[in-house]
Kinemage of the C-alpha trace (Angstrom):
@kinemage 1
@onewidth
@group {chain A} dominant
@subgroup {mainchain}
@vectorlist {calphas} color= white
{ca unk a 1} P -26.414 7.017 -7.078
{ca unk a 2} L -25.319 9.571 -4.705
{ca unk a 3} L -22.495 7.693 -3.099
{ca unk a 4} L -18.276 6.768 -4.353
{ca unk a 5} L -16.858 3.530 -3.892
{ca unk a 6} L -13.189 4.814 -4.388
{ca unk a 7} L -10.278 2.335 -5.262
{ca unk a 8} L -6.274 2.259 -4.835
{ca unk a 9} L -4.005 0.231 -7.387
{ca unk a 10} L -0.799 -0.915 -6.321
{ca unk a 11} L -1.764 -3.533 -3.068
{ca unk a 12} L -5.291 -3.275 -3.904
{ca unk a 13} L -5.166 -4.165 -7.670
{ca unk a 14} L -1.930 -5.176 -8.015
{ca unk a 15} L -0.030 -7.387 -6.137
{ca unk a 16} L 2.649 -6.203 -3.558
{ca unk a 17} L 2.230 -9.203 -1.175
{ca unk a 18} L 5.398 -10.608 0.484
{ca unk a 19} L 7.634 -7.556 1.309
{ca unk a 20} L 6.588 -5.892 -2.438
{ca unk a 21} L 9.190 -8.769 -3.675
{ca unk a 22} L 7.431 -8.636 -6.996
{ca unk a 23} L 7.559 -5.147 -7.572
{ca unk a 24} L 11.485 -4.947 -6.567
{ca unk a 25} L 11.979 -8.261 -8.475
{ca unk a 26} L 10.024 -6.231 -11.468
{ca unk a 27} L 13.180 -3.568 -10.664
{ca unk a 28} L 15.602 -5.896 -11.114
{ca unk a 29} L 14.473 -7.947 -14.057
{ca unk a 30} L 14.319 -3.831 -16.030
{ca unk a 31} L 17.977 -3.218 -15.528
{ca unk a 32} L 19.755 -6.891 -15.485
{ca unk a 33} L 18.440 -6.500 -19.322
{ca unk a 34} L 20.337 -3.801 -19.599
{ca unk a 35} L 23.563 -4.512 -17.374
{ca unk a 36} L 23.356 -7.945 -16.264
{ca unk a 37} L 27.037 -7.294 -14.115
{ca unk a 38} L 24.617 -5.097 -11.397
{ca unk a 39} L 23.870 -7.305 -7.988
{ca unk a 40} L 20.231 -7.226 -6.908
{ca unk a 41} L 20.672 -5.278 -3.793
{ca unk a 42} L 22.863 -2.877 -5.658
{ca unk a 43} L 19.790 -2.175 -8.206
{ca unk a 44} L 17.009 -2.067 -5.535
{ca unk a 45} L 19.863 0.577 -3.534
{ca unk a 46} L 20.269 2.613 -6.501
{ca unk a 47} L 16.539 2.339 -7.844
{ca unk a 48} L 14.302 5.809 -6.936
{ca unk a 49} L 11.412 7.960 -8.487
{ca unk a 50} L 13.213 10.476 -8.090
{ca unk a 51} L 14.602 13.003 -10.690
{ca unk a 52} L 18.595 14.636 -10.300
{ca unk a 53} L 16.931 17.362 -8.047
{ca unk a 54} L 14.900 15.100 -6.348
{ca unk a 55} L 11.349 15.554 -7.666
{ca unk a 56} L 8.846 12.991 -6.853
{ca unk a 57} L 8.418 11.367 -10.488
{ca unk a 58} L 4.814 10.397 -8.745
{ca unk a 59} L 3.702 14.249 -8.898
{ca unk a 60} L 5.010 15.070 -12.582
{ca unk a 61} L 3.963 14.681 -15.687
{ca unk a 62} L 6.381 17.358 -17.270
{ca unk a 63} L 8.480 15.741 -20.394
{ca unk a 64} L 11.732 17.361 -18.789
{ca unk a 65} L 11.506 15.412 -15.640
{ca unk a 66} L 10.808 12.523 -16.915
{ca unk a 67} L 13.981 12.181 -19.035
{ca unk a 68} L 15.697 13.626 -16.449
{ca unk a 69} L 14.824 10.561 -14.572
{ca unk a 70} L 15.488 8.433 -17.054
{ca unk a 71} L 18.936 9.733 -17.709
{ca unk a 72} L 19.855 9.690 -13.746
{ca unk a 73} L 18.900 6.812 -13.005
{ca unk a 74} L 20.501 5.020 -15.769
{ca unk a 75} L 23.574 6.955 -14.728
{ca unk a 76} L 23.205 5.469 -11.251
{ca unk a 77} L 23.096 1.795 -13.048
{ca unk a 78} L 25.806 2.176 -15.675
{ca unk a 79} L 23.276 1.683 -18.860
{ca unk a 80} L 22.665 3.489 -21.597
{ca unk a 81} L 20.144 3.180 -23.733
{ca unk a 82} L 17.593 5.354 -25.417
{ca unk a 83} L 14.584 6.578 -23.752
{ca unk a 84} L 11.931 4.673 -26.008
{ca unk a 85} L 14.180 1.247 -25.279
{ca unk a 86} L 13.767 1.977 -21.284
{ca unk a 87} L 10.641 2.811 -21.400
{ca unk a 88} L 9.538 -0.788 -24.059
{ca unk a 89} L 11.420 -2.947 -21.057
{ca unk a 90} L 10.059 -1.352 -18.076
{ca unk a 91} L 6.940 -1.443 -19.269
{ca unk a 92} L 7.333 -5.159 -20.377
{ca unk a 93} L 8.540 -6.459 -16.882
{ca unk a 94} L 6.591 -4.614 -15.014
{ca unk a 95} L 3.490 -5.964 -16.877
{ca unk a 96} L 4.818 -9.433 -14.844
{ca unk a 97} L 3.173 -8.171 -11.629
{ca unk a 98} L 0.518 -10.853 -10.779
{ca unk a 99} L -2.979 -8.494 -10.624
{ca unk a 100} L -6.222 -9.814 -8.761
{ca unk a 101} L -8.663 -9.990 -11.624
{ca unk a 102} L -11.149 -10.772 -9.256
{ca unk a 103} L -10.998 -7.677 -7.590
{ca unk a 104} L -11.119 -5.619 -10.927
{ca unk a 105} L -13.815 -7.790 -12.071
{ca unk a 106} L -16.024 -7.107 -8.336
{ca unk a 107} L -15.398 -3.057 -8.753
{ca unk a 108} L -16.590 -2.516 -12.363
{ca unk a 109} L -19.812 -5.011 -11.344
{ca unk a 110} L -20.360 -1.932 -8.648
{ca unk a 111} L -21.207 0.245 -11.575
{ca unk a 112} L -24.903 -0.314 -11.460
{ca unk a 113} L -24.988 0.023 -7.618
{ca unk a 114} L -23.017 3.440 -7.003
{ca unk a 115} L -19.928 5.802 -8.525
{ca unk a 116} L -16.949 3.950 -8.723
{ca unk a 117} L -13.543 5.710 -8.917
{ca unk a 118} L -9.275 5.308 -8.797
{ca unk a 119} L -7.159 7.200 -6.627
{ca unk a 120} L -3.369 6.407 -6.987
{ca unk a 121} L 0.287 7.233 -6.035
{ca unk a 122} L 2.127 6.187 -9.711
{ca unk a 123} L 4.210 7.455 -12.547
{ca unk a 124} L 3.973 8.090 -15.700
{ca unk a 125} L 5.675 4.980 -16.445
{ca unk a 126} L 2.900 3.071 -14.674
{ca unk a 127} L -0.204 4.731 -16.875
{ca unk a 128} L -0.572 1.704 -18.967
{ca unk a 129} L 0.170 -1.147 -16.520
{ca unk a 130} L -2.738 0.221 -14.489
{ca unk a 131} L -4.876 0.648 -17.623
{ca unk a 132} L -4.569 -2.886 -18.636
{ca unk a 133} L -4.997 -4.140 -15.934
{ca unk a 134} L -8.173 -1.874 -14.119
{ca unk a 135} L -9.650 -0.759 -17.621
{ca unk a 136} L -9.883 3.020 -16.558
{ca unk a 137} L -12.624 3.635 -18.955
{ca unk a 138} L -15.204 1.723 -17.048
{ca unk a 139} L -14.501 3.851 -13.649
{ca unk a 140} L -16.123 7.503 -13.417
{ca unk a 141} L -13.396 9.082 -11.698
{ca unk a 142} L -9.626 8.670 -11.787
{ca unk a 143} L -7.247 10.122 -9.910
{ca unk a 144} L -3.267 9.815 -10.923
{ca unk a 145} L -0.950 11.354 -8.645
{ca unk a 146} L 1.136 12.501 -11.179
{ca unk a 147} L -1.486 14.008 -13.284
{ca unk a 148} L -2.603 15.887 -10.678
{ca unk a 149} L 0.688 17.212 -8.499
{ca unk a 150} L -0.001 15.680 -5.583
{ca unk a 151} L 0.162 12.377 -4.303
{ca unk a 152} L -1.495 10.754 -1.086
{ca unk a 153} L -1.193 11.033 2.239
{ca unk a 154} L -1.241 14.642 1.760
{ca unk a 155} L -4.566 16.311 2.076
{ca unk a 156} L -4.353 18.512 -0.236
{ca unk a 157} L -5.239 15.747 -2.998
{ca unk a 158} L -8.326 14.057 -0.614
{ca unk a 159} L -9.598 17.727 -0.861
{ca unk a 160} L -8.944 17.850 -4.453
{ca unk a 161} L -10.694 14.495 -4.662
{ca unk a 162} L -13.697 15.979 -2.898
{ca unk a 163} L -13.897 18.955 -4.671
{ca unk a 164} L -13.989 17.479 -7.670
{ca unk a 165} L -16.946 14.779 -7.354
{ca unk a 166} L -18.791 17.465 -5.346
{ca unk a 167} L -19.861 15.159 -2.859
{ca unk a 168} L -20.082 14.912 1.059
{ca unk a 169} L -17.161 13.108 2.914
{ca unk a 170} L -19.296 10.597 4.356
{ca unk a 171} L -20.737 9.099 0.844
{ca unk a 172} L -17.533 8.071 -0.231
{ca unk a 173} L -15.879 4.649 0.628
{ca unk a 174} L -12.241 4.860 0.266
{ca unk a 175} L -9.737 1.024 -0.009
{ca unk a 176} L -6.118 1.250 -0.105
{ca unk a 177} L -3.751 -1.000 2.083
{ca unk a 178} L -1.087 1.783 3.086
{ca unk a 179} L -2.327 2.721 7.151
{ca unk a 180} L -0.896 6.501 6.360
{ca unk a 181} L -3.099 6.972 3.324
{ca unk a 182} L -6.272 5.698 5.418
{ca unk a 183} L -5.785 7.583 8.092
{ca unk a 184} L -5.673 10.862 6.162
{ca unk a 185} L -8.877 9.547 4.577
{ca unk a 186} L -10.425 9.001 7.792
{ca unk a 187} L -9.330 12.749 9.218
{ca unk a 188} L -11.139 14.050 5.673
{ca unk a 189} L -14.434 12.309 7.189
{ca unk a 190} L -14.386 9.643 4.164
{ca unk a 191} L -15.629 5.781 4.917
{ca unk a 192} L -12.393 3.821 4.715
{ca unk a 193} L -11.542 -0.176 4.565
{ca unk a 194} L -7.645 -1.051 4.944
{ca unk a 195} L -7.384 -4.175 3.029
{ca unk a 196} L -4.730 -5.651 0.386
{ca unk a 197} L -6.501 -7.320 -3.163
{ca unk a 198} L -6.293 -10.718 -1.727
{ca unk a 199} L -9.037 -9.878 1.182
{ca unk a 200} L -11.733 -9.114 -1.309
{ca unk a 201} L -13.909 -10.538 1.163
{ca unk a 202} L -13.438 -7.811 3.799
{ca unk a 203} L -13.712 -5.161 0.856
{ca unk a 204} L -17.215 -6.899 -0.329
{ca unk a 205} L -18.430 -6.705 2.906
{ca unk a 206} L -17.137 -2.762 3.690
{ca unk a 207} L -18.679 -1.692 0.218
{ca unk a 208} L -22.013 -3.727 1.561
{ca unk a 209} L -22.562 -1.856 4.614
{ca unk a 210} L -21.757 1.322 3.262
{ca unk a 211} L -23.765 1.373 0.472
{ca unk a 212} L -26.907 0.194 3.111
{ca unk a 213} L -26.156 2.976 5.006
């Protein structure tokens, strides 16, 4: 099996149909628990993954930043609360994001026709949302942006990517939904298919004609 069928999460996996309204409603749900005074626009305004120096909390995985995210963007909201209690509810609404199981289910039935691996923009507060719901211990390969530093469109994680598997450009298949992330794919030389989780027919057919190629 000398070619990679290479999967993104959030769009892909999980659901961020209709404007990403479940992922800001996710947002909302986290801190109303918290302060239930704050308006929704003033949460989604105030919301960021971004630390008090503005760090990408996508491309760390360094203790420091992420309390320091915690901390500042509690500040920003007007809660308080420790960082095990903010981390519990996050976690807990954000496991309310609809998922297509059908799409998990169709990748891990690749196994037995090629490589199949994950290559994703999260945090480190989205590690075990993403586990639960892909299984990463059935994929050969994954890819975390903030495990690695780096997070896509920049080419300096496809490379990475590449690098790592040690294979040629054109045996990899690469499906995420974000045009920016495809097109940096496609300038790499990688197979691509733009398509959200609820087109898993246009994603069966892409992986078909690759892997007959």
């Amino acid at each position: 099996m000398n070619k990679v069928v290479i999967f993104d999460w959030g769009g892909v996996c999980e659901s961020h149909e209709n404007n990403l309204k479940e992922l800001q409603d996710a947002k909302i749900r986290v801190f109303k628990r918290f302060n239930n005074n704050l308006k929704d626009e003033e949460i989604l305004d105030k919301f960021a993954y971004r630390t008090s120096n503005n760090l990408s909390l996508g491309i760390t995985n360094k203790k420091e930043d992420i309390l320091d995210w915690v901390n500042y963007v509690q500040k920003k909201m007007n809660v308080n609360v420790s960082f095990d209690e903010f981390k519990k509810i996050y976690e807990e609404e954000f496991a309310k994001i609809t998922y297509y199981k059908d799409v998990v289910m169709y990748a891990h039935s690749l196994k037995n026709r090629c490589k199949i691996a994950i290559l994703s923009n999260l945090t480190p507060f989205d590690k075990k949302r993403i586990n639960d719901q892909y299984d990463l211990s059935k994929f050969d390969y994954v890819y975390l942006s903030f495990e690695l530093g780096m997070q896509k469109p920049n080419r300096d994680i496809y490379e990475y990517v590449l690098k790592d598997i040690n294979i040629k450009p054109q045996n990899i298949l690469f499906i995420d939904d974000d045009e920016n992330n495809i097109k940096m794919a496609k300038k790499c030389g990688w197979n691509t298919c733009q398509a959200y989780g609820y087109e898993l027919d246009k994603i069966k057919k892409s992986v078909d004609n690759f892997l007959k190629q």
